[in-house]
C-alpha positions as CSV (number, residue, x, y, z in Angstrom):
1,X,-49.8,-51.7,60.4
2,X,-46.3,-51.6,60.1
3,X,-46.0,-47.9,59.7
4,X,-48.0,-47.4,62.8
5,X,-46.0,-49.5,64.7
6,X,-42.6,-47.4,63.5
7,X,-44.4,-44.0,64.2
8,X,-45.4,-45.3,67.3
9,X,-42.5,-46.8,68.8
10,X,-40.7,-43.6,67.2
11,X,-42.8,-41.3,69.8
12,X,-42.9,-43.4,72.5
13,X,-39.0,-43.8,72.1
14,X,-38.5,-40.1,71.7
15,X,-40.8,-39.5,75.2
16,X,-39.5,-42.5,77.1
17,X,-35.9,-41.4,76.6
18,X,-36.5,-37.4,77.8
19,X,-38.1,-38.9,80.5
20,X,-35.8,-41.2,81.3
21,X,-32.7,-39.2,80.8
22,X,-34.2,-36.2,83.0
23,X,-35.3,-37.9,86.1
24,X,-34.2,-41.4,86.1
25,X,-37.6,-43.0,85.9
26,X,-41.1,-43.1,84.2
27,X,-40.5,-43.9,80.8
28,X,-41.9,-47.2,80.8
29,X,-44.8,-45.7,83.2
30,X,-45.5,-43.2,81.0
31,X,-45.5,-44.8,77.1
32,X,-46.6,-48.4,78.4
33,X,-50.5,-46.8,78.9
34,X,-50.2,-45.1,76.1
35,X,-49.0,-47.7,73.7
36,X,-51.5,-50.4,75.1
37,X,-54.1,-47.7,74.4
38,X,-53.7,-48.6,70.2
39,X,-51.8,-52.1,70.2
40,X,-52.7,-55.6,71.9
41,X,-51.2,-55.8,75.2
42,X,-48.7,-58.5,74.6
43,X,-47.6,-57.4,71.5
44,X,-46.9,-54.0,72.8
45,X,-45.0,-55.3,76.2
46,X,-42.7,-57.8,73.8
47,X,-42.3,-55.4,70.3
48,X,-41.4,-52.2,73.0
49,X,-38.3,-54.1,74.3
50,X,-36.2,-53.5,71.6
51,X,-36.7,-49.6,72.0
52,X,-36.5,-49.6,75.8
53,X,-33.1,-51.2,75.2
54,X,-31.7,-48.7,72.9
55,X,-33.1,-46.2,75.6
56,X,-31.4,-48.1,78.6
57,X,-27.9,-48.2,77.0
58,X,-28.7,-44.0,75.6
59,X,-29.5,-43.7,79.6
60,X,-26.1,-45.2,80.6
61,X,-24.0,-43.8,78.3
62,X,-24.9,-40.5,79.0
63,X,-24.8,-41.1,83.3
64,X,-21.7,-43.8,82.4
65,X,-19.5,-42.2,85.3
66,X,-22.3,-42.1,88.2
67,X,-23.6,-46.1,88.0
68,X,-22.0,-47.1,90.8
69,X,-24.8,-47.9,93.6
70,X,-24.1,-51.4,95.0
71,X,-27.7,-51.2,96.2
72,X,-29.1,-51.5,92.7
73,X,-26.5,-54.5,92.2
74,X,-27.7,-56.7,94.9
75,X,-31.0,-56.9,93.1
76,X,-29.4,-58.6,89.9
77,X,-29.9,-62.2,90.0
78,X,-33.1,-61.4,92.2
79,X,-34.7,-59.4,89.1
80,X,-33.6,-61.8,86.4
81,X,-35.7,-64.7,88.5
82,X,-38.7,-62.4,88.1
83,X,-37.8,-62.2,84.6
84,X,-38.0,-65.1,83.7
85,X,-40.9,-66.1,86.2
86,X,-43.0,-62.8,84.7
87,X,-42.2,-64.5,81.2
88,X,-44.0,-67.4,81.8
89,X,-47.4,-65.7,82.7
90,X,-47.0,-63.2,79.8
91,X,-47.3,-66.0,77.4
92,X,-50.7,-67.4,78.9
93,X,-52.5,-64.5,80.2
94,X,-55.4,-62.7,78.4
95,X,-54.8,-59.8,76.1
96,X,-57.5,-57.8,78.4
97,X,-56.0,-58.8,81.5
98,X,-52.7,-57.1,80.0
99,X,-54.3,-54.0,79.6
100,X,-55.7,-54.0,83.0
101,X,-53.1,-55.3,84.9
102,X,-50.4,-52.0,83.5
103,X,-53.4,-49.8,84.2
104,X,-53.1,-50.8,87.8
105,X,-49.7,-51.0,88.1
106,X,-49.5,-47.6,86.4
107,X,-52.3,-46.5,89.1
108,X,-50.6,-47.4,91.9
109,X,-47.5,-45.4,91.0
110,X,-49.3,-42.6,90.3
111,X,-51.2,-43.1,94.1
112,X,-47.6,-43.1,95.3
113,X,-46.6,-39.9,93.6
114,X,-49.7,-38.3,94.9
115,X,-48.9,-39.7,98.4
116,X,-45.7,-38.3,98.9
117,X,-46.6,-35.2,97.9
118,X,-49.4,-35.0,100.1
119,X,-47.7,-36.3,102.9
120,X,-44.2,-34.9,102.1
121,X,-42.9,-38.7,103.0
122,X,-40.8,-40.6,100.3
123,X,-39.7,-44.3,100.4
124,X,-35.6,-44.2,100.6
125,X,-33.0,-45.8,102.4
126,X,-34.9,-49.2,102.5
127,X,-33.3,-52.0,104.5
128,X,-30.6,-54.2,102.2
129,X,-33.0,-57.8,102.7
130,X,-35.3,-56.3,101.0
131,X,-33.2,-56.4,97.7
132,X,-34.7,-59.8,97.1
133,X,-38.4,-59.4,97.3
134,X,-38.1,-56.2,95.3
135,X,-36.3,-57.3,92.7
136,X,-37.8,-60.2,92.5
137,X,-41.4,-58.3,92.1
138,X,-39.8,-55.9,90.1
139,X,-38.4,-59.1,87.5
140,X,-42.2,-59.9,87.6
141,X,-43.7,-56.6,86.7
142,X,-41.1,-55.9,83.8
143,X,-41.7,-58.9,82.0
144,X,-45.6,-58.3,82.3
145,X,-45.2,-54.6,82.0
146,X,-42.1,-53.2,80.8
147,X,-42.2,-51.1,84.6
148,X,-40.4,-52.6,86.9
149,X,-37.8,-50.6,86.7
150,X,-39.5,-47.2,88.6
151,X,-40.4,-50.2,91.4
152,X,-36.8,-50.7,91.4
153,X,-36.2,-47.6,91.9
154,X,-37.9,-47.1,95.9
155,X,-34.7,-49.3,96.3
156,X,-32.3,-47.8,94.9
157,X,-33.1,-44.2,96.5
158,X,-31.4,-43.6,99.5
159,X,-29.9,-40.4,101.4
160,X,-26.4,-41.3,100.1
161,X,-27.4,-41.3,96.6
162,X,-26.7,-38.5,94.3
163,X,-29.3,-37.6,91.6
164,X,-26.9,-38.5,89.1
165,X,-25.8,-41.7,90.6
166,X,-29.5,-42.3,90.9
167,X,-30.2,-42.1,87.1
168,X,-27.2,-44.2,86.1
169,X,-27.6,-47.0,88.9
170,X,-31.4,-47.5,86.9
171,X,-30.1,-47.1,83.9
172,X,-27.4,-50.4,84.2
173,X,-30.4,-51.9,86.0
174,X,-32.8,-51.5,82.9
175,X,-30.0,-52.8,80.5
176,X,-29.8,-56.1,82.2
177,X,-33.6,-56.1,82.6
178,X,-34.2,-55.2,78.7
179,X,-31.8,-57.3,77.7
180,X,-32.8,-60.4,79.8
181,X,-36.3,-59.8,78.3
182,X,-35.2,-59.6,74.9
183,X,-33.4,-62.8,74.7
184,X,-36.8,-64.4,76.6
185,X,-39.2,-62.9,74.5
186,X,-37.0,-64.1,71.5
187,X,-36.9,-68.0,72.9
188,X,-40.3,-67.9,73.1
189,X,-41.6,-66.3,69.6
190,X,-43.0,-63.2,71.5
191,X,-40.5,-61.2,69.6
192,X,-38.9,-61.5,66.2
193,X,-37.0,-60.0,63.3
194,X,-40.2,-58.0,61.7
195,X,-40.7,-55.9,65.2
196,X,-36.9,-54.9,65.2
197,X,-37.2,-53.5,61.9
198,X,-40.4,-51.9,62.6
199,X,-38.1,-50.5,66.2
200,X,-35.0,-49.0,63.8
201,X,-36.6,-45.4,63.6
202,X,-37.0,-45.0,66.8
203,X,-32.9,-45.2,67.2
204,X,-32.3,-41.3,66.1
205,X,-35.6,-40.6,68.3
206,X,-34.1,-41.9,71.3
207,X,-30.8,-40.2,71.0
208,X,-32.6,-37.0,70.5
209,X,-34.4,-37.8,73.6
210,X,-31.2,-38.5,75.8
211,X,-29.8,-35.3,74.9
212,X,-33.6,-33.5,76.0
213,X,-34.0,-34.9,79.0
214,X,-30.3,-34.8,80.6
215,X,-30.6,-31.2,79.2
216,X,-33.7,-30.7,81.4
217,X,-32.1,-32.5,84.0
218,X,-29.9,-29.8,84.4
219,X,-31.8,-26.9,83.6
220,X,-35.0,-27.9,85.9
221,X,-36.1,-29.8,89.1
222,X,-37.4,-32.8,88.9
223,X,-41.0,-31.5,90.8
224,X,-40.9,-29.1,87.8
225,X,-41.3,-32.3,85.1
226,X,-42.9,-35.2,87.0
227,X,-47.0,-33.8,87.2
228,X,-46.5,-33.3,83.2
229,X,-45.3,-37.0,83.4
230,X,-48.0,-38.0,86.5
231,X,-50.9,-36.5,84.2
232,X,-50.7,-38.0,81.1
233,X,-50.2,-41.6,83.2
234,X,-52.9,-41.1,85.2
235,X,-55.1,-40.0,81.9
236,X,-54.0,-43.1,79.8
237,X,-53.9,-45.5,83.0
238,X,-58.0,-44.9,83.2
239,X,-58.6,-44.4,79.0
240,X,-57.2,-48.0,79.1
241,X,-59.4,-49.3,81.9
242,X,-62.5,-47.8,80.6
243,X,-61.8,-48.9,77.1
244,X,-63.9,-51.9,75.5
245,X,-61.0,-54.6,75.0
């Protein structure tokens, strides 16, 4: 068990961190389907946060000069409520209701990314208030989830925004979020010494990543990457549904 754990948290930190680095969002959406897939629900939302970490600060580091977005900053304290809010319901909700409920929240991102290209629309520029109900939800859906973050991230967006600043506003965003969750998850014996070891490989894997996908970044738009992304979701979103718990 151990070994699958490190090979798996190795390739999902390897694919979470090119797709983080290259277009700012989906790495949670895309390795959270996949990963519940072959693991219990909880244990894959708690024993994953160590990774996502390394991957948020990778993310940062590398977009460290464009993270200046005060409208990913208003949704601080809003998010870490949700946090710890989200907390509370991971530790008494079924392992099968896990599986279902990041299969729907995968889902409905994936309806999104098929809206907006249908309809050409795309959610930016949202009005500042709304900091507090989003990050709040967004709080909520990490700690059940480990996605809150691309939820986040129809906040952030705005006209103004550069692509870069884009990517390093989410990234700061998803080391408070990681980090809050980590020190939860620790208090309450969701997380402990045995799934850090098991998350240690996945440290070269992630770097690797980070240098991937801020190479792709450059080299190729964004519409280029995300139905590579979309697909697989959308493939291990309904795998997950239809699977017998």
């Amino acid at each position: 068990m151990a070994m699958m754990w490190m090979m798996a948290l190795t390739i999902a930190g390897f694919l979470a961190s090119v797709t983080t680095n290259a277009i700012g969002v989906g790495g949670g959406l895309l390795v959270m389907p996949l990963l519940a897939l072959w693991f219990p629900a909880r244990q894959v939302v708690s024993y994953s946060t160590p990774m996502f970490l390394v991957n948020a600060l990778m993310t940062l580091f590398n977009y460290r000069t464009h993270w200046k977005v005060p409208r990913a900053l208003w949704t601080i304290p809003w998010v870490l409520v949700g946090i710890a809010i989200g907390v509370h319901f991971l530790v008494v909700v079924s392992g099968r209701g896990l599986d279902w409920l990041i299969a729907a929240i995968a889902l409905a991102f994936v309806s999104y990314e098929v809206y907006q290209r249908v309809s050409g629309r795309r959610i930016s520029g949202l009005a500042t208030w709304l900091s507090s109900p989003i990050g709040l939800l967004a709080g909520v859906v990490s700690a059940l989830s480990n996605i809150g973050g691309t939820l986040l991230s129809l906040f952030v967006l705005s006209p103004e925004v550069s692509p870069e600043g884009f990517i390093g506003s989410l990234a700061l965003l998803y080391v408070i979020m990681t980090g809050a969750k980590f020190g939860l998850f620790w208090a309450h014996h969701l997380l402990g010494w045995q799934p850090l070891v098991w998350s240690l490989p996945s440290i070269p894997a992630i770097i690797l990543g980070a240098w991937a996908g801020k190479a792709l970044h450059r080299l190729i738009r964004p519409a280029v990457f995300r139905p590579l992304v979309i697909g697989v979701i959308l493939l291990s979103s309904v795998l997950l549904i239809v699977t017998p718990g």
